[in-house]
BAFI-3210 file (N, C-alpha, C; in Angstrom, 3 decimals, decimal comma, padded with zeros to 6 digits):
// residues 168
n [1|2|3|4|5|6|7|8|9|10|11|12|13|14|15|16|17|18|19|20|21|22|23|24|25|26|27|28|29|30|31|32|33|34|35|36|37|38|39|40|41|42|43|44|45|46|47|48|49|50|51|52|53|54|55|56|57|58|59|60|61|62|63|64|65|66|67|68|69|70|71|72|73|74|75|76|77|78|79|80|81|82|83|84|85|86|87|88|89|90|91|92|93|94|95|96|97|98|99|100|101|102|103|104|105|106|107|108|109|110|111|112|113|114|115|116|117|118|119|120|121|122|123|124|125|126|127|128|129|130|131|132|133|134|135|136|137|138|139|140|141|142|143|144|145|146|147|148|149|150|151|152|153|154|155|156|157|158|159|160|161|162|163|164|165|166|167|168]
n.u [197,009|195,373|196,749|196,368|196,253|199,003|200,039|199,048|200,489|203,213|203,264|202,527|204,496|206,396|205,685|205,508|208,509|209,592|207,980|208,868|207,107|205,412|203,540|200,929|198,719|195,501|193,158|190,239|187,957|189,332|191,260|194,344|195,344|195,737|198,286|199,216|200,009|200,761|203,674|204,661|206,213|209,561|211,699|209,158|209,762|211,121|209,218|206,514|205,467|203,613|201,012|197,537|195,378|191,872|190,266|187,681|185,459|186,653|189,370|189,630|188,340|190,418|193,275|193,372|191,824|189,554|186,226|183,782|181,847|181,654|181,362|179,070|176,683|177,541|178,192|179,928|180,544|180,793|181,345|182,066|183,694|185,480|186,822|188,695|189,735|191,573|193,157|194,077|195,843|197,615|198,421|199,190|201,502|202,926|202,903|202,584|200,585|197,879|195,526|192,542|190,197|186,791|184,032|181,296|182,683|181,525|180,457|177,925|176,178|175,623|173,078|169,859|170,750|173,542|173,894|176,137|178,696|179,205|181,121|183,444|186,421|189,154|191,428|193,804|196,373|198,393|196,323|194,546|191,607|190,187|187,018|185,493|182,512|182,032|179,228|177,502|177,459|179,806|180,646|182,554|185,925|186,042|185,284|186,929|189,059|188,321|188,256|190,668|191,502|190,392|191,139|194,100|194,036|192,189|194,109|196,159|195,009|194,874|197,024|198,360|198,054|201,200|201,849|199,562|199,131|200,886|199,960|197,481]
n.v [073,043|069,745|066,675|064,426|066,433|066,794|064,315|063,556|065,993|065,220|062,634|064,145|065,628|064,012|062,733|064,582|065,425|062,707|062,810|064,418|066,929|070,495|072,288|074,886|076,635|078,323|079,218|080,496|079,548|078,266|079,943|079,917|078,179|075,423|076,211|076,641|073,954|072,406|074,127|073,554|071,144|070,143|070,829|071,416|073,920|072,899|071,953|073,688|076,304|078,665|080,525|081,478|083,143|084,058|085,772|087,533|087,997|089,676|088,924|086,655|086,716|088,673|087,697|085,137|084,721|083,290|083,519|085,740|085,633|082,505|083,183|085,285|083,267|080,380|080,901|082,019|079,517|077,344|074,199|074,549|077,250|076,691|075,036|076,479|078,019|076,494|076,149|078,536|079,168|077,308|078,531|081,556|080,822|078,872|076,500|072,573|071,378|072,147|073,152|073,563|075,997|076,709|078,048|077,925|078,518|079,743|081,224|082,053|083,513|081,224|079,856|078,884|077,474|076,844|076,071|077,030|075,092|074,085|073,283|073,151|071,543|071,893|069,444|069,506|068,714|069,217|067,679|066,007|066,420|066,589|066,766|067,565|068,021|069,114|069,163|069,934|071,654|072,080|073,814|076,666|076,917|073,537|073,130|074,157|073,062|070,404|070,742|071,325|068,919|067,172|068,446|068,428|065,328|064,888|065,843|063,982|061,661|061,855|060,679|057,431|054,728|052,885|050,819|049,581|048,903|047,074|044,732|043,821]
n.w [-002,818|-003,574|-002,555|-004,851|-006,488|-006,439|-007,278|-009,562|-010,971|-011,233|-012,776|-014,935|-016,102|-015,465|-017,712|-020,420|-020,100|-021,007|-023,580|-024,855|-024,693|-025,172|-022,678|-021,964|-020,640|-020,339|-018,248|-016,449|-014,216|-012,377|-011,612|-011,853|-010,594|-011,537|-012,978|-011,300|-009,699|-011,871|-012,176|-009,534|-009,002|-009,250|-012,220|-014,065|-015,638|-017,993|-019,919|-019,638|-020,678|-020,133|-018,845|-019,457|-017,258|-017,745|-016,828|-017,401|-020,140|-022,504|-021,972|-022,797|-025,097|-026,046|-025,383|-025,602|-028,305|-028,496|-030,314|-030,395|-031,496|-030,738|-028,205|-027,652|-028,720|-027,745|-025,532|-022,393|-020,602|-021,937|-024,248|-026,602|-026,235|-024,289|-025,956|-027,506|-026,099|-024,589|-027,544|-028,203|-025,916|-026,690|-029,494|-028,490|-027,096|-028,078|-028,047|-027,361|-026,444|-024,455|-021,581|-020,677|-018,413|-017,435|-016,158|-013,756|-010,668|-008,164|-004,936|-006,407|-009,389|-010,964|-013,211|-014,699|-016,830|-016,764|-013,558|-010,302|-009,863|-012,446|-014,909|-017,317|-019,061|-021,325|-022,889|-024,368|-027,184|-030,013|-032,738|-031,013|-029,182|-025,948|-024,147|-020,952|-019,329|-015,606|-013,242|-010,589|-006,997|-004,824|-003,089|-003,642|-003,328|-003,160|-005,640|-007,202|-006,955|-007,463|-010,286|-010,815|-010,663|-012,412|-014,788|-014,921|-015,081|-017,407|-019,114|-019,001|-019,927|-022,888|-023,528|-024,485|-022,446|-022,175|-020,771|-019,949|-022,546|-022,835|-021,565|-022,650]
ca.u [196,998|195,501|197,827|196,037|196,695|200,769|201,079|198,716|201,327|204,580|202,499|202,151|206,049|207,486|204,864|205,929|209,528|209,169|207,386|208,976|206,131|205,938|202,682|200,432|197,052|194,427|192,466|188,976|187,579|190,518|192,191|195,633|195,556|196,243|199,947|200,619|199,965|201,918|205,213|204,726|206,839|210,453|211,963|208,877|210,044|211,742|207,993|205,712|205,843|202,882|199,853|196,853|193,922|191,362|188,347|187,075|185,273|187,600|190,399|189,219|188,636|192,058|194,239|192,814|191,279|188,038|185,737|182,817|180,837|181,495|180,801|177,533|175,869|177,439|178,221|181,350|180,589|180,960|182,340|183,416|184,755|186,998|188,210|188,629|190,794|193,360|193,591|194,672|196,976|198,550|199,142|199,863|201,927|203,511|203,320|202,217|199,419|197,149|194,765|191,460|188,863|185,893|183,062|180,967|182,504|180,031|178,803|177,036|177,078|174,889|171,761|169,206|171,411|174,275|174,099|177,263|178,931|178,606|182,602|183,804|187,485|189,580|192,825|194,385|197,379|198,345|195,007|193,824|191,487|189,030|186,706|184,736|181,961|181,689|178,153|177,567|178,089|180,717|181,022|183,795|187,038|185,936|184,678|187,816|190,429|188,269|188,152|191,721|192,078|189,696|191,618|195,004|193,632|192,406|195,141|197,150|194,353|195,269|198,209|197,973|199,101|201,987|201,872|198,197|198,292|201,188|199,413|196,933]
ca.v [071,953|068,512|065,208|064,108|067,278|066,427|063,110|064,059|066,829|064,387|062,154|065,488|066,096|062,253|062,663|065,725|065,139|061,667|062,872|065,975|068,143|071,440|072,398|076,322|076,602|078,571|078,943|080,906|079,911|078,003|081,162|079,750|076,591|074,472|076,219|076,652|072,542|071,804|074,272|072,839|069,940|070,191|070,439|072,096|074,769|072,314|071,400|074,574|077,451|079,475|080,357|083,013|083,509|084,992|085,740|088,262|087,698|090,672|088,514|085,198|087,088|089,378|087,391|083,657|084,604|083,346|084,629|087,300|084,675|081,480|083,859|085,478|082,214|079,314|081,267|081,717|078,408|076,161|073,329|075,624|078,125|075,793|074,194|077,395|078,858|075,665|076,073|080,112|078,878|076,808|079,173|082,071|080,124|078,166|074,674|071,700|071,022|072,650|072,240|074,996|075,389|077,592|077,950|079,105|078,130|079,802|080,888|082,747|083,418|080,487|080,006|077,867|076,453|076,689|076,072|076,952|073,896|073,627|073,588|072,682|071,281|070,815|069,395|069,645|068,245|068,771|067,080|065,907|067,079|065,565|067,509|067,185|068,964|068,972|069,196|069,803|072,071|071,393|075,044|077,569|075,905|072,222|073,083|074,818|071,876|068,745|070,979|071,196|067,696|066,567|068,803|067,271|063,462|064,704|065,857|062,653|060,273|062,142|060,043|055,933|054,059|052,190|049,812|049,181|048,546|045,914|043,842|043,247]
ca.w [-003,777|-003,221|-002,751|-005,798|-007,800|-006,586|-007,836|-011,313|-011,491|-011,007|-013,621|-015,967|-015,317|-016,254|-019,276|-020,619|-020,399|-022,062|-025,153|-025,361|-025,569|-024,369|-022,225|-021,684|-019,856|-020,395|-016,665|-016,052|-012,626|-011,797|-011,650|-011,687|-009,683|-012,545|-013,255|-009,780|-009,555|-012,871|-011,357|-008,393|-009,494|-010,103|-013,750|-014,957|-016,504|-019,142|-020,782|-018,883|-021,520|-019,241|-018,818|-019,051|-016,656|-018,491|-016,176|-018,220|-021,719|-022,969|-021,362|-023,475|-026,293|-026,709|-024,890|-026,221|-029,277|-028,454|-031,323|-030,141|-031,480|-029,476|-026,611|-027,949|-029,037|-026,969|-023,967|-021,205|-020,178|-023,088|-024,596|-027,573|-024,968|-023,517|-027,041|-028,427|-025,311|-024,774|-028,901|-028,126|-025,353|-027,300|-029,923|-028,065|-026,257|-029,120|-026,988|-028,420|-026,386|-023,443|-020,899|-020,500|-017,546|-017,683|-015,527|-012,245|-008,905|-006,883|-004,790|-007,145|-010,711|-011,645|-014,582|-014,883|-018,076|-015,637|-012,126|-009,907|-010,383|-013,679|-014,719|-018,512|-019,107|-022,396|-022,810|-026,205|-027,846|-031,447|-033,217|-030,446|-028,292|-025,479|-023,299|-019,922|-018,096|-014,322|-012,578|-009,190|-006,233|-003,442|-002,560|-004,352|-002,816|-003,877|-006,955|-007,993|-006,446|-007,972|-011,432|-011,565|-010,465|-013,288|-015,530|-014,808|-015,028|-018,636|-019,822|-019,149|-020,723|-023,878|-023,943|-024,274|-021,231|-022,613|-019,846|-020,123|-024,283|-023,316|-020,810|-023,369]
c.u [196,758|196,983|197,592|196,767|198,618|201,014|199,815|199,846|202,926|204,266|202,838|203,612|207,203|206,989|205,268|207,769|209,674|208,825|208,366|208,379|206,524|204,109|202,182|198,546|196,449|193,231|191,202|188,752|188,619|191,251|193,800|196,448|196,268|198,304|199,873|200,569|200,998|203,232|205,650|205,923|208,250|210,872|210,532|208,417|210,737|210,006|206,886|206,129|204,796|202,029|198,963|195,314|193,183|190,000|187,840|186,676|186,370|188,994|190,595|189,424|189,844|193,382|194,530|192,381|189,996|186,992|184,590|181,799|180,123|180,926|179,805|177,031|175,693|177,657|179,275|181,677|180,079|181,685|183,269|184,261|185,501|187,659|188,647|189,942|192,449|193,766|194,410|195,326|198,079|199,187|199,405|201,198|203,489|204,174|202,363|200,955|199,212|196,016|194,017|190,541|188,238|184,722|182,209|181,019|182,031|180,921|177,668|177,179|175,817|173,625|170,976|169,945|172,447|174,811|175,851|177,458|179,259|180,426|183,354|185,687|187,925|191,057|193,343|195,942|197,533|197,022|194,572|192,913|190,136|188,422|186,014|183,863|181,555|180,423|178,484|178,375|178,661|180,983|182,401|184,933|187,023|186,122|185,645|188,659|189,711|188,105|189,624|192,393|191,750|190,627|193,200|194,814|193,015|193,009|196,440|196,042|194,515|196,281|198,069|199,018|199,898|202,308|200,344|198,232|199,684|200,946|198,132|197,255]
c.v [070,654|067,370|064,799|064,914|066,949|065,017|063,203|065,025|066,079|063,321|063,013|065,499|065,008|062,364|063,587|065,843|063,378|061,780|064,111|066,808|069,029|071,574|074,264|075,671|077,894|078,909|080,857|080,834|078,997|079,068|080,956|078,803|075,482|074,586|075,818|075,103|072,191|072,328|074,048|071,854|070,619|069,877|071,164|072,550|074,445|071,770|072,807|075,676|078,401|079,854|081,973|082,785|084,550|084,952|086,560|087,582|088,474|089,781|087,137|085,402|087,933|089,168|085,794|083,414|084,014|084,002|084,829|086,080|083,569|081,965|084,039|084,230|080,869|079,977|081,366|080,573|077,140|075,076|073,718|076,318|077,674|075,640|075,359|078,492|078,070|075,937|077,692|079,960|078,551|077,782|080,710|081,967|079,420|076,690|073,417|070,960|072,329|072,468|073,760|074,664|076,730|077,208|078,928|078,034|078,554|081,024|081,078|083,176|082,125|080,729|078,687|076,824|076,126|076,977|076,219|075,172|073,851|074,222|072,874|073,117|070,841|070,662|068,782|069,342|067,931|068,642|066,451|066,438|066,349|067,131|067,060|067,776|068,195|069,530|068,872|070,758|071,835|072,532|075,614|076,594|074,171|071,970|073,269|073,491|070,486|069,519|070,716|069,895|067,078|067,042|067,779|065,703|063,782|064,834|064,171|061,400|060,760|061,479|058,273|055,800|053,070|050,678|048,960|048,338|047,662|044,822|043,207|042,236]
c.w [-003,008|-003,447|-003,883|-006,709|-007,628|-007,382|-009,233|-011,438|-011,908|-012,490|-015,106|-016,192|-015,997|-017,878|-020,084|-021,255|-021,060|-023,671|-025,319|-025,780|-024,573|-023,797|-021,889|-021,047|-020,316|-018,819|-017,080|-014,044|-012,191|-011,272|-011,436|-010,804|-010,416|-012,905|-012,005|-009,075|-010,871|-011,931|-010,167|-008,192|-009,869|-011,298|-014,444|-016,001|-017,692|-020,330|-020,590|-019,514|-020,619|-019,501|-018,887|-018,382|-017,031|-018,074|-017,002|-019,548|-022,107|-022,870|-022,614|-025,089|-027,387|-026,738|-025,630|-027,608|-029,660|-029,149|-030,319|-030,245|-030,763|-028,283|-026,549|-028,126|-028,456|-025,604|-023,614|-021,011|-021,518|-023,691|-025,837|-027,174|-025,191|-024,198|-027,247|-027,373|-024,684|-026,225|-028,516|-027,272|-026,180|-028,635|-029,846|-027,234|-027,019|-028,314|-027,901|-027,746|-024,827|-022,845|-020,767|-019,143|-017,779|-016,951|-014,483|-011,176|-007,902|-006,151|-005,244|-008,685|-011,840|-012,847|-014,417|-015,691|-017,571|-014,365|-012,103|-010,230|-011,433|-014,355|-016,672|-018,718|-021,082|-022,476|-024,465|-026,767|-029,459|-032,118|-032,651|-029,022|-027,290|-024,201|-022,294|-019,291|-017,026|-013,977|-011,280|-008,251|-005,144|-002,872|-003,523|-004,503|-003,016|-004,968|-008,058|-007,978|-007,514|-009,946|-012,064|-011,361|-011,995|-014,658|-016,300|-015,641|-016,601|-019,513|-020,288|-019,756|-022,140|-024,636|-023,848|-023,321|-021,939|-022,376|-019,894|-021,451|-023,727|-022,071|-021,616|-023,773]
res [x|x|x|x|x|x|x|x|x|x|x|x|x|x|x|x|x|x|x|x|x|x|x|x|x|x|x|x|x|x|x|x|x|x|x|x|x|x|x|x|x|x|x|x|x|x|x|x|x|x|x|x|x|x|x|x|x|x|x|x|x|x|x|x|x|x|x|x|x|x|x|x|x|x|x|x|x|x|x|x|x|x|x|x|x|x|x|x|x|x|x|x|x|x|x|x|x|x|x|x|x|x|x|x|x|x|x|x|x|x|x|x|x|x|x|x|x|x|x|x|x|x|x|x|x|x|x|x|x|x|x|x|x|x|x|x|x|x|x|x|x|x|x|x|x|x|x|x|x|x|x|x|x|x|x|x|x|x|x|x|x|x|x|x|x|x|x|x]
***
């Protein structure tokens, strides 16, 4: 785990316990970077209901609920994917929001439509939901660390800075 991903997780952690939500993931080519950066953090297990890595379609689709469809028509690597597998976190999960990644970190694996690199994030709370795709290869081990950084850092813009809206 990056220094970054520790103090987004400590971030994730104050935020979390503050609102009182509860939090589940969702992970693909992360493969499980994302929890093991949220439980990283003491306390938690007081917001961190848990998570499913679902490399497989089969995995996305039985475990996530991912319809057959989204898969056939938009693909693995989609921005439906993604919504569609933090939404099946969250309610397999029964948390009140969640964070998804989906992609190809390489080295191989890529498409013309998506190159390695090519990395789609969503982070979901309640009725709202914001998403992100990553471009660009940094090799496997980059690709994975700045996904779940990016992940992180969207999860917490989900929430208004409090401090920000009263310096206005």
């Amino acid at each position: 785990m990056s220094l970054e991903s520790k103090f987004l997780s400590r971030e994730i952690n104050d935020l979390f316990w503050r609102e009182e939500l509860t939090l589940s993931t969702a992970e693909s080519c992360t493969g499980g970077l994302l929890a093991s950066s949220i439980t990283a953090i003491p306390g938690s297990s007081q917001f961190y209901k848990g998570g499913v890595i679902a490399y497989s379609l089969e995995a996305k689709e039985q475990l996530l609920g991912v319809s057959r469809e989204t898969l056939q028509t938009k693909g693995v690597v989609s921005k439906e994917t993604v919504v569609e597998m933090a939404k099946g976190a969250m309610k397999s999960m029964n948390s009140d929001c969640a964070i998804a990644t989906t992609g190809i970190a390489g080295p191989t694996g890529g498409t013309s439509e998506n190159p390695v690199g090519t990395i789609w994030i969503a982070a979901v709370c309640r009725d709202r939901v914001i998403t992100e795709k990553l471009e660009g290869d940094n090799g496997r081990e980059l690709n994975v660390l700045y996904a779940t950084e990016k992940a992180l850092q969207l999860l917490i813009k989900l929430f208004p800075n409090e401090e920000k809206e009263n310096e206005k």
